[in-house]
N, C-alpha and C positions, 0 to 999 in steps of 0.2 A: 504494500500500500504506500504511496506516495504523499504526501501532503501537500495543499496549495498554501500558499502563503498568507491568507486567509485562514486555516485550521491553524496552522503556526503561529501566527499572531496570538489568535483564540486561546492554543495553549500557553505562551508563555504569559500570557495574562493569569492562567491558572497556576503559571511553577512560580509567580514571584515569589509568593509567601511562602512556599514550601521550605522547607530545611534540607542540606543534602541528608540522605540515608542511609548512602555506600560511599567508599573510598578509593580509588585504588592508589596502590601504593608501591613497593618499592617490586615485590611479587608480579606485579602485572596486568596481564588478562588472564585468568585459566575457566575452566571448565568449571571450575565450584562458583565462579563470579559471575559467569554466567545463568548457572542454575537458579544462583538468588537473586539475580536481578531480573530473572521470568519471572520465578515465586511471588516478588514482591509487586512486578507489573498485573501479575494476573488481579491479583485484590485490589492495585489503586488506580494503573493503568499510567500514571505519570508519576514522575520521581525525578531527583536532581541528585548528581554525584558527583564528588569533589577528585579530582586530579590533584597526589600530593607532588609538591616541590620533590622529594627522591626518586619519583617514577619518571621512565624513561621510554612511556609509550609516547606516542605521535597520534595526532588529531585523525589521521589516515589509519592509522592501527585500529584505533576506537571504530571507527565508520566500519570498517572491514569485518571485526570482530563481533559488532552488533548485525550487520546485517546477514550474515549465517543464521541468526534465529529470529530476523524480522522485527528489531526493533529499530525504533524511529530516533531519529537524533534531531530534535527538534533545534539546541537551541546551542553554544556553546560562546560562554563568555570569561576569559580568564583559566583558571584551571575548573569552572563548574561547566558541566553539562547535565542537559534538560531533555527526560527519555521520556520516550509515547510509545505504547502498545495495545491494542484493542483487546479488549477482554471481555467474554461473555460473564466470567464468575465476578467481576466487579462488585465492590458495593456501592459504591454511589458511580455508575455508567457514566460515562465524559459524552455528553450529546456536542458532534463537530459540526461546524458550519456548512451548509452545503455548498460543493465545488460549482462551478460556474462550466 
């Protein structure tokens, strides 16, 4: 799923106030950071995660490594980014703007 700029907009209006949740860190991407950042997408559907100063992924890593399981890279500013994934088990559903 791809987002217009319009949905993106919509959600980063909804990541402002969030807190990050995950981190990554000096470890990297692996396979368990992956699993919890489905886990976590499935129940909230957006989330922010901090990039620490010792990690030594690239902004191209991140894109590369989320979209093997379809998640959305909404927003990134600084070392935080802002993830979107549709989730039918949600608890409170993210209703997105319709594409044009």
């Amino acid at each position: 799923m791809v987002l217009s700029p319009k949905q993106k907009a919509y959600l980063k209006g909804l990541a402002h106030p969030l807190k990050a949740c995950f981190q990554i860190g000096k470890e990297g991407l692996s396979k368990n950071l992956q699993n919890d950042l489905l886990n976590y997408l499935k129940k909230h559907e957006l989330m922010k995660v901090t990039i620490l100063n010792n990690s030594s992924v690239t902004l191209n890593e991140i894109e590369q490594f989320l979209s093997e399981v379809e998640i959305e890279l909404v927003q990134s500013i600084g070392h935080i980014i802002v993830l979107y994934k549709h989730s039918e088990d949600a608890k409170n559903p993210i209703i997105l703007p319709m594409k044009k």
